[in-house]
N, C-alpha and C positions, 0 to 999 in steps of 0.2 A: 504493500500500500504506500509506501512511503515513498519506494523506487516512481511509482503513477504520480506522486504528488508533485516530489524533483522534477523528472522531467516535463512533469504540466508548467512549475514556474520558469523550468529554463527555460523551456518554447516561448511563454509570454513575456520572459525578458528580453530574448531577442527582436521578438517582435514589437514588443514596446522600443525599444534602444532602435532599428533599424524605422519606425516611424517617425522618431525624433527627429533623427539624421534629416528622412524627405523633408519633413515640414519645415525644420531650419533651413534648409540650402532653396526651399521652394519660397519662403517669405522672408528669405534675402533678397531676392530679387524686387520685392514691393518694397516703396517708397514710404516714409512718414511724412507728415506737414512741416513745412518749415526747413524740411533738409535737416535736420539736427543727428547727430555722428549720438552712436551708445552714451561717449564719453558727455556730450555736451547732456544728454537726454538725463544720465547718473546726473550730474552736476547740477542740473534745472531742478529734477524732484527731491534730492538733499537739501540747498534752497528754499525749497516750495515748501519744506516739513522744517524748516528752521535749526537744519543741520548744517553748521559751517566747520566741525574740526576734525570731517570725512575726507580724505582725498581718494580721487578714484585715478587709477594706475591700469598700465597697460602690461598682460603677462601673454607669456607663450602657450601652444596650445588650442585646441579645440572644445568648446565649451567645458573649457576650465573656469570659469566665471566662479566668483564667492566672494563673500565677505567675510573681513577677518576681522572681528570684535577686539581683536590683543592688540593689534597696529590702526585698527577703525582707518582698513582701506578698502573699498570696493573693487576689486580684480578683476580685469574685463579681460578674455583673450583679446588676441587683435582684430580676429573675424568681426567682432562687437566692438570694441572702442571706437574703433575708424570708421564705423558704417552707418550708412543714413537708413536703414530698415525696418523693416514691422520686428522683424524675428531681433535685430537688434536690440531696437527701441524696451522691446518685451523681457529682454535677458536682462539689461541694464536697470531696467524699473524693478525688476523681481530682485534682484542684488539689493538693491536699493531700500527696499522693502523691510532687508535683513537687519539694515543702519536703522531704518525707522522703529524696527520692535526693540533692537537697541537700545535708542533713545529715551523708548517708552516704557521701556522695563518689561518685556512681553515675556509673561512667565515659562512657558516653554521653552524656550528660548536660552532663557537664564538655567533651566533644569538642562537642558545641552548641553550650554557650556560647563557647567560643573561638571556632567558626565564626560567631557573630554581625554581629562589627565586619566581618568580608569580605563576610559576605552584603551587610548591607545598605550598603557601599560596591558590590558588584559590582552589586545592583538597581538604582542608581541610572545604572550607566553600559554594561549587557552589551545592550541594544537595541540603543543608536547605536553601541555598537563594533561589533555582529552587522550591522547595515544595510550600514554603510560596509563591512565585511567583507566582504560579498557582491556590492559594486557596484565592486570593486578587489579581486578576489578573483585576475584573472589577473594582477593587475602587484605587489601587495601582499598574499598569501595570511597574511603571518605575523601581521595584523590580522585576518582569522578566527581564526584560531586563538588569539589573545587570545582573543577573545569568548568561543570554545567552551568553551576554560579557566575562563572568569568564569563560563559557563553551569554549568559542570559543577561549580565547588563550591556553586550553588543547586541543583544536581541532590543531589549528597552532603548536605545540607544535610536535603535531603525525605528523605533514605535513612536518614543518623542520627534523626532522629526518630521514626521508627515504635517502634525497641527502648526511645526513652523515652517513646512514650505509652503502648505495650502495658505494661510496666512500672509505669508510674504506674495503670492502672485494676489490672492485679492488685493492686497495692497496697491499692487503695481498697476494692476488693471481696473483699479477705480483713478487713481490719479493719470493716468496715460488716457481716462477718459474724458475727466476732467479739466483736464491741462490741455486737451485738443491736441493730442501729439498723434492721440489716432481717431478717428471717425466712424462713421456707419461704413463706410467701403472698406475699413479695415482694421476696424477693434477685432471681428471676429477670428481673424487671422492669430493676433498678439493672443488671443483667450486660448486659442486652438494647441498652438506652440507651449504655453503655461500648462496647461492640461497633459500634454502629454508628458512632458519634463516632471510634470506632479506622478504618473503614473510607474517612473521608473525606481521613487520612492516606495510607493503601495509594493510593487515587485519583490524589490529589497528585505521592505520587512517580513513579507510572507516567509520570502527566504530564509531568514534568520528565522523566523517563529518554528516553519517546517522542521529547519535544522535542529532549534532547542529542544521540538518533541523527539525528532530521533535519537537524541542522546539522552534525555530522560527514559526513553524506553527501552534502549540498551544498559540503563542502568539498574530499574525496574527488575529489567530480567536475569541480570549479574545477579542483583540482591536475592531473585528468588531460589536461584540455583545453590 
């Protein structure tokens, strides 16, 4: 059962990740109002939300875009910094979005960043605890159960993020509405593009949720043996 679950999320993550891709490279092509580049777009709605001490930076990269709360820079690749686009426009205000809940103390957000320093201590060490877990699982069970523990606040970790990325696009795509940076000919586009970028999260966490049952259930079954 679990083997059918995997390869149901792999399939939807490819195919979510391989949608993203069209609809970026297809609403690169569509123009926004005013001709305004990612960068100026980030710059205008930081501004517009009475954020002056964000600078937004140009990195390498294909939608590597983020915000980084520790240096309060908004990172555009260059696809986005330099481009006058819907799909631009959309990346940069969703970034953006990330400085606004920031700003505003968006609790999720804040529970993120705390969970950061564990994540990436538990990435670096929840394999070779999960391996050994399971190869010493009948003389030594309480070493899986570390892991599954270390697993599962990467599993939390995917869960908190969904309410701040869905948050962060609404952000973006009320202000890119309001700000006239897109219109009826092509809000729908900058919505489309966020949606789908939102769904590669949903994927992720299943992933980890799938994963944290399958280790719980091979621990389960250690225990009972």
């Amino acid at each position: 059962m679990y083997w059918i679950v995997f390869i149901t999320i792999t399939i939807l993550s490819y195919a979510v990740q391989a949608s993203l891709q069209k609809k970026f490279s297809k609403y690169s092509q569509i123009p926004v109002a005013y001709g305004l580049t990612g960068r100026e777009v980030a710059e205008k709605m930081l501004r517009d939300n009475g954020i002056y001490d964000v600078k937004v930076t140009s990195i390498a990269g294909t939608l590597t875009d983020h915000y980084n709360p520790q240096t309060k820079t908004v990172n555009l690749s260059r696809g986005v910094y330099g481009s006058c686009s819907v799909a631009a426009a959309a990346v940069a205000a969703h970034e953006c979005g990330h400085a606004v809940q920031h700003e505003v103390g968006y609790a999720p957000l804040k529970l993120r960043s705390a969970l950061v320093p564990v994540v990436s201590f538990s990435s670096k060490v929840v394999t070779w605890v999960l391996l050994l877990g399971m190869l010493l699982i009948n003389i030594f069970p309480q070493l899986m159960l570390f892991g599954i523990i270390l697993f599962g606040l990467t599993t939390l970790f995917s869960v908190v993020t969904l309410p701040v990325e869905i948050n962060a696009s609404h952000r973006a795509l009320e202000w890119l509405n309001t700000s006239g940076i897109t219109d009826y000919t092509n809000h729908e586009y900058a919505s489309s593009a966020l949606k789908s970028a939102a769904y590669t999260y949903v994927v992720a966490a299943l992933s980890s949720l799938a994963t944290l049952m399958y280790y719980v259930m091979i621990f389960m079954g250690g225990r009972r043996n």
